[in-house]
Wavefront OBJ file of the C-alpha trace (Angstrom):
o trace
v -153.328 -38.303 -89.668
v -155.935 -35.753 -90.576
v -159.486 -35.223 -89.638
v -160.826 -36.346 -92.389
v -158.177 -39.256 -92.695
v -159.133 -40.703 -89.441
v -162.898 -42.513 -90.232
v -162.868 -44.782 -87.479
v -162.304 -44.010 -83.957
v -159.743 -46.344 -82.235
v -162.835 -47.167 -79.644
v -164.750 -48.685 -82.886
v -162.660 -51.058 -83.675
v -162.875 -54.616 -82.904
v -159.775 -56.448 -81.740
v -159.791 -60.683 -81.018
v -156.590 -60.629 -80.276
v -153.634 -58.977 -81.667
v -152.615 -62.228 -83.700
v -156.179 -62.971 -84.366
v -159.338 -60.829 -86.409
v -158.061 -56.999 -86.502
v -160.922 -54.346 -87.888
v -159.172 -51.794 -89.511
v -162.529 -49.716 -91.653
v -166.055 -50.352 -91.052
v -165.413 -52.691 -94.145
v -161.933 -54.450 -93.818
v -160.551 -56.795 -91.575
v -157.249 -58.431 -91.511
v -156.295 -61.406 -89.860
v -154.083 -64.771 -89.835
v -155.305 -68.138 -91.920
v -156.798 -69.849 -88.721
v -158.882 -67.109 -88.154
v -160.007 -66.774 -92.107
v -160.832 -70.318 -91.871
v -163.193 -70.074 -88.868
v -166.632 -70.392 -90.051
v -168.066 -68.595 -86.847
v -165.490 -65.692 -86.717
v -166.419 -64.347 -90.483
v -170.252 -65.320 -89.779
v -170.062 -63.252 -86.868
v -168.085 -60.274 -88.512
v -170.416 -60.429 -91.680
v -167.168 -61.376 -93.859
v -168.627 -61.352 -97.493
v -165.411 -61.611 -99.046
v -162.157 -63.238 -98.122
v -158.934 -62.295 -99.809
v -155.713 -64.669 -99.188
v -152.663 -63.303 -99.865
v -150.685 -66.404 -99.932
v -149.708 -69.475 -101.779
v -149.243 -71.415 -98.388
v -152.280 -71.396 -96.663
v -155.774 -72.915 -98.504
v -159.013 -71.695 -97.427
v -162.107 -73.948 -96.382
v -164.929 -72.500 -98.952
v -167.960 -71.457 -97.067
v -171.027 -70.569 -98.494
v -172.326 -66.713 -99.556
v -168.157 -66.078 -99.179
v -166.398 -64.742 -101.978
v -162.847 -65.834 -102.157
v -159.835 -64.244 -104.246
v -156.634 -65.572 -104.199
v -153.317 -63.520 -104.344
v -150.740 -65.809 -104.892
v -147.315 -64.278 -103.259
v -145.058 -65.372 -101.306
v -143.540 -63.444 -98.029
v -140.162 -62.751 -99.279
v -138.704 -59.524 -100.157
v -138.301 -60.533 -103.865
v -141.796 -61.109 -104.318
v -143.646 -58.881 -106.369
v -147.095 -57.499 -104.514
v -147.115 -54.311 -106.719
v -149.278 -55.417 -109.328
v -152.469 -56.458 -107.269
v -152.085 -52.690 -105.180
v -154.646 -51.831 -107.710
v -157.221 -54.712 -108.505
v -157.130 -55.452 -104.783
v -157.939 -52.143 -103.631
v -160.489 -51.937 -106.039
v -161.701 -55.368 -105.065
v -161.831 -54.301 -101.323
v -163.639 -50.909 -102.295
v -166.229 -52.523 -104.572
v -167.574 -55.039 -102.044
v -167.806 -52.152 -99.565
v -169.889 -50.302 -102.448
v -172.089 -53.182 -102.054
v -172.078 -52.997 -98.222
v -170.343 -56.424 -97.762
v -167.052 -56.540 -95.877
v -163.905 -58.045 -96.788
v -161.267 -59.788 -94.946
v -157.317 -60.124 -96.170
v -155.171 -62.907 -94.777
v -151.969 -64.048 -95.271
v -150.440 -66.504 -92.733
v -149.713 -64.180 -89.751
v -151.513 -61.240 -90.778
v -148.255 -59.408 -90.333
v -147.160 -58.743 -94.293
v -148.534 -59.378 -97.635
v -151.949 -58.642 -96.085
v -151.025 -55.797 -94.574
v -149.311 -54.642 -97.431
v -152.885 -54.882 -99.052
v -154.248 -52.844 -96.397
v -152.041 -50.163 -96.631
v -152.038 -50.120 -100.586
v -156.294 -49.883 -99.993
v -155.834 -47.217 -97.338
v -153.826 -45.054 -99.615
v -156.290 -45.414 -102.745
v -159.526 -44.725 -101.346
v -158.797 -43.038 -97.813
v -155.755 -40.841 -99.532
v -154.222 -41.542 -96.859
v -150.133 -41.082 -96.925
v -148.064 -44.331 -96.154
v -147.055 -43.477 -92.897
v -150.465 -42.488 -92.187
v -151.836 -45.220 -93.501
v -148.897 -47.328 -91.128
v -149.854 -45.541 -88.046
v -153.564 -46.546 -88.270
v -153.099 -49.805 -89.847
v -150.496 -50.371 -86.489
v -152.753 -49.116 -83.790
v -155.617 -51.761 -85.096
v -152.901 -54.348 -85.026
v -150.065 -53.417 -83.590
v -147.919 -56.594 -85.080
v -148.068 -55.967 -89.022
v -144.663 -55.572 -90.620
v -144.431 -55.499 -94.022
v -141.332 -57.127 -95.650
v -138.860 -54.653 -96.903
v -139.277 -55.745 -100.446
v -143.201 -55.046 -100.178
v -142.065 -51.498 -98.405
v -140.044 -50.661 -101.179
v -143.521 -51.551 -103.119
v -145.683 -49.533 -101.293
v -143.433 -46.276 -101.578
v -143.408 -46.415 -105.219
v -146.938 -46.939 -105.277
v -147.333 -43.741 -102.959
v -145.384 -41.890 -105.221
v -147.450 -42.848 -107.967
v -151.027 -42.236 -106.040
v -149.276 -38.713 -105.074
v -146.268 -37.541 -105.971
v -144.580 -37.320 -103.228
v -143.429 -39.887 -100.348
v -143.750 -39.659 -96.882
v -141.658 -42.951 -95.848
v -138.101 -43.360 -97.185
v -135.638 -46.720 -97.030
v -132.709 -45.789 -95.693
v -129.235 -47.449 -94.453
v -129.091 -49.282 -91.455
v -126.477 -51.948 -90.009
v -129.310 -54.489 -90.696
v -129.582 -53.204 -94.565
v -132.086 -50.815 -96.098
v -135.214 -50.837 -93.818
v -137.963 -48.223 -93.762
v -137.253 -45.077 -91.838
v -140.123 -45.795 -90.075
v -138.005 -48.385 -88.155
v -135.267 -45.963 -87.297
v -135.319 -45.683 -83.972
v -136.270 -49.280 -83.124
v -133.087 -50.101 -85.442
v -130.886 -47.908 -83.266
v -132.291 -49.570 -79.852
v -131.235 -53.266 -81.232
v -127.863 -51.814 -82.674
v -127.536 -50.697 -78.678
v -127.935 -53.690 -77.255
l 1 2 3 4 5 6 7 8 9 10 11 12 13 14 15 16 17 18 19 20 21 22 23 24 25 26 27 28 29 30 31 32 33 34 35 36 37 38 39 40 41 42 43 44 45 46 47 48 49 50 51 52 53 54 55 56 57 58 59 60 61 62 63 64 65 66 67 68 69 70 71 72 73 74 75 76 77 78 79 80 81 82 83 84 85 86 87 88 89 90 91 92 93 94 95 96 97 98 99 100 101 102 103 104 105 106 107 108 109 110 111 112 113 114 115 116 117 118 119 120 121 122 123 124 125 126 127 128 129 130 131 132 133 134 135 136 137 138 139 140 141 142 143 144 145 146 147 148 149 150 151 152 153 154 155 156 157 158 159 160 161 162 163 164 165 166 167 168 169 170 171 172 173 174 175 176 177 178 179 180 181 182 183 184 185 186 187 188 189
């Protein structure tokens, strides 16, 4: 990650739990459901807009709380490709109006992350990996699906013509080459 890439420094950033509220800019959170459904928790982390990446999990409505709904499941045929872009924008406009925005899914490991990463790569230019490697060090257990990895590639490609994570063949199918190594520990075992 570059310089210029890396706008928070890992002593900024708030951390509940790692399964709970994860900061990841001065602007975005990510999280699980309980914790986007806890009235205190987004009072307290001045959440102006909650985005829920699901179509399992319903939100309680609280007041002065926008709410946008992405309707996708967490399966590697669902399509996430098409809301890269209005979500990212979404995320980047409420910051323009110096609110804050938190994306949930039901773990926080997945869609939402997905989210994050797409936002991260729009308006931080940050590459996919780099965008990974901060995304993972403000909570360590995201993991994309590999259908929303495949995703996110092509939409890196198309932010910069180039890619900087690959899918590649392992004896547990195509998986990230990000996952490489872990792949080769579990094949070990």
């Amino acid at each position: 990650m570059t310089t210029a890439s890396c706008f928070l420094s890992s002593q900024a950033i708030q951390h509940d739990n790692i399964y709970g509220l994860s900061q990841i800019t001065s602007s975005l959170f990510i999280s699980n459901a309980l914790v986007a459904n806890d009235k205190l928790t987004l009072s307290n982390n001045h959440i102006t807009t909650v985005i829920n990446a699901s179509v399992e999990v319903v939100n309680t409505f609280f007041e002065d709380i926008q709410y946008v709904q992405v309707p996708v499941s967490d399966a590697p045929n669902s399509y996430l490709y098409d809301f890269f872009d209005p979500i990212a924008d979404h995320i980047h406009g409420v910051e323009m109006r110096n609110g804050r925005t938190l994306v949930h899914c039901a773990a926080g490991v997945s869609r939402s992350a997905a989210l994050c990463l797409a936002y991260l790569m729009k308006y931080h230019t940050m590459t996919l990996l780099d965008a990974h490697t901060w995304t993972k060090s403000c909570r360590p257990v995201i993991r994309p699906n590999n259908g929303f990895w495949e995703q996110l590639i092509h939409y890196e490609f198309k932010l910069f013509s180039k890619n900087t994570v690959h899918m590649i063949n392992s004896p547990m199918g195509l998986i990230p080459n990000i996952y490489e190594r872990e792949a080769q520990i579990m094949e070990a075992m």
